[in-house]
C-alpha positions in Angstrom: 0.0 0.0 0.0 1.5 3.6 -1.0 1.9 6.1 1.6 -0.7 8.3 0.1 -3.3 6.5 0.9 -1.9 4.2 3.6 -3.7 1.2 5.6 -6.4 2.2 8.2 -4.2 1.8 11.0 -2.0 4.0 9.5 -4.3 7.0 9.0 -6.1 6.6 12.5 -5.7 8.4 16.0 -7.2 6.6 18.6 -7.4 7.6 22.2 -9.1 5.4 24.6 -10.2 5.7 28.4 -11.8 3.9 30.8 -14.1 5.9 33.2 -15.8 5.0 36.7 -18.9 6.4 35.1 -21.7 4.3 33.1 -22.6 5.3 29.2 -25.7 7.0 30.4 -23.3 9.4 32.5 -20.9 10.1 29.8 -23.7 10.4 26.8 -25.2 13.3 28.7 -21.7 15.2 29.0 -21.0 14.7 25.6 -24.4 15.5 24.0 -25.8 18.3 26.6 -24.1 21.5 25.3 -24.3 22.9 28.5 -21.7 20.0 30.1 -19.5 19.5 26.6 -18.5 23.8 27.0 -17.0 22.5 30.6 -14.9 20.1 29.6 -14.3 20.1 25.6 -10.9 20.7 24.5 -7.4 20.5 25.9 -6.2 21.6 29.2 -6.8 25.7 29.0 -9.3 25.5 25.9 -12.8 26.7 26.6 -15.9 26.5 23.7 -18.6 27.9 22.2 -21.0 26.6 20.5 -23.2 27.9 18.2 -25.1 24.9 17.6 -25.8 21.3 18.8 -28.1 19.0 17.2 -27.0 15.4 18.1 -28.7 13.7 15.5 -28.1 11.3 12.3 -27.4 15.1 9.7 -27.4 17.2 12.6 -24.6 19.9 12.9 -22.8 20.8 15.8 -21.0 24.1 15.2 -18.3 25.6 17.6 -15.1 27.2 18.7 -12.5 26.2 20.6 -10.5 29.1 22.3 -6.9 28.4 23.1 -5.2 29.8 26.1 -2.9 32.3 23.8 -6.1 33.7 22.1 -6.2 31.5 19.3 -10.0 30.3 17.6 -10.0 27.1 16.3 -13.9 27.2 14.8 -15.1 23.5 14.2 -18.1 22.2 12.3 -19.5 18.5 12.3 -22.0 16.9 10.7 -22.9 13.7 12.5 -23.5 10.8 10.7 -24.6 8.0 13.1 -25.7 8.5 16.4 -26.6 5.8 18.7 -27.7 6.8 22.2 -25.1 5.4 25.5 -23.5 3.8 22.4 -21.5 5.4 19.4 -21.6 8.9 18.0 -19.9 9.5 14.6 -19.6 12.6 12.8 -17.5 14.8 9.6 -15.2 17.0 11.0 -13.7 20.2 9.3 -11.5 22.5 11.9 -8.4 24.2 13.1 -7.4 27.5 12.1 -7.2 29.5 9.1 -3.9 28.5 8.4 -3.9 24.8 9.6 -7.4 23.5 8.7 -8.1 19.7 9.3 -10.5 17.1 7.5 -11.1 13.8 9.1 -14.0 11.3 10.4 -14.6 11.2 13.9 -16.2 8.2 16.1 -16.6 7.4 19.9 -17.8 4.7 21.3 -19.0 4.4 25.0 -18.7 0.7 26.2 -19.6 -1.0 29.3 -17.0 -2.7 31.1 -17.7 -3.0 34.9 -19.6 -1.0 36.3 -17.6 1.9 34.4 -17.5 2.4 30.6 -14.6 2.2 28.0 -14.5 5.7 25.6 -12.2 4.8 22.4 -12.5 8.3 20.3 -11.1 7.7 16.9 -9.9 9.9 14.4 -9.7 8.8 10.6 -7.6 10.9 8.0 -7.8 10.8 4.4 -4.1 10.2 3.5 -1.4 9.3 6.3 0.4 12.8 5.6 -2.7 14.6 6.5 -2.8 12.8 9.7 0.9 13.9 9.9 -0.2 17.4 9.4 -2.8 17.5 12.1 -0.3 15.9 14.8 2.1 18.5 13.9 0.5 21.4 13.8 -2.3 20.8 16.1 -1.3 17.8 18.6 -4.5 16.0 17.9 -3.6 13.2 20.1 -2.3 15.3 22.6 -5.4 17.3 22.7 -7.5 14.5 22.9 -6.0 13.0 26.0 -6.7 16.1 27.8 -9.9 16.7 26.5 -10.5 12.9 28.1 -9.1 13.8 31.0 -11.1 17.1 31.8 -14.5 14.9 31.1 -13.0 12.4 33.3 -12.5 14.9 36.2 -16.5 15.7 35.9 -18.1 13.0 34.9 -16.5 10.1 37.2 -17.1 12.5 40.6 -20.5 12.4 39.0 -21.3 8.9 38.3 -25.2 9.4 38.3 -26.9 11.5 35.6 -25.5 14.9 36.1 
């Protein structure tokens, strides 16, 4: 396989966590724009959104402010949504200068009594997957963005 394209594998970032919290828990902090502005984004980020409809063609439009002052304005269109189970949407973000193109899933999996949340990112061609780790620390970012839901949702637990 040429590096253009490249295998799956190749073209993917994948971060996964296990929380204390159940799917129930963690679909309401994802989907709820109230919750996702508290915890969306890297360490230091805050967003706004301008809309959130999490549905199968719904858009969720919104900016992600970076600590230095920097907008990185995101738009998705989902394209499945399965309630406690999977959300998958088109993503087009960054900046002006550094825009990014990919597929987007999670998946929310009970294991325990806590869940398992894989986030996966696909790229179209290994080099642009190169070009969002380099300029924007996708994989990085979405530790910490796991990490801040974790601090929320897992003192929660119950239906926030």
């Amino acid at each position: 396989m040429n590096r253009r394209s490249g295998d799956l594998a190749d073209r993917e970032v994948v971060v996964t966590r296990r929380f204390n919290a159940g799917p129930e828990v963690l679909w309401e902090w994802w989907t709820d724009p109230a919750r996702i502005v508290r915890w969306w984004g890297p360490a230091g980020f805050r967003t706004t959104i301008h809309e959130m409809d999490v549905r199968k063609g719904g858009v969720w439009d919104h900016v992600m402010h970076g600590p230095d002052g920097t907008d990185y304005p995101s738009k998705a269109r989902f394209t499945d949504v399965a309630k406690h189970a999977r959300l998958a949407y088109t993503l087009e973000g960054g900046t002006p200068a550094e825009r990014i193109s990919c597929e987007v899933s999670w998946t929310f999996v009970t294991e325990g009594r806590g869940t398992v949340v894989t986030m996966r990112m696909r790229f179209p061609t290994v080099e642009a997957r190169d070009r969002a780790q380099k300029a924007l620390g996708v994989r990085e970012a979405g530790v910490e963005t796991l990490n801040r839901l974790a601090a929320l949702a897992d003192a929660t637990k119950e239906s926030p």
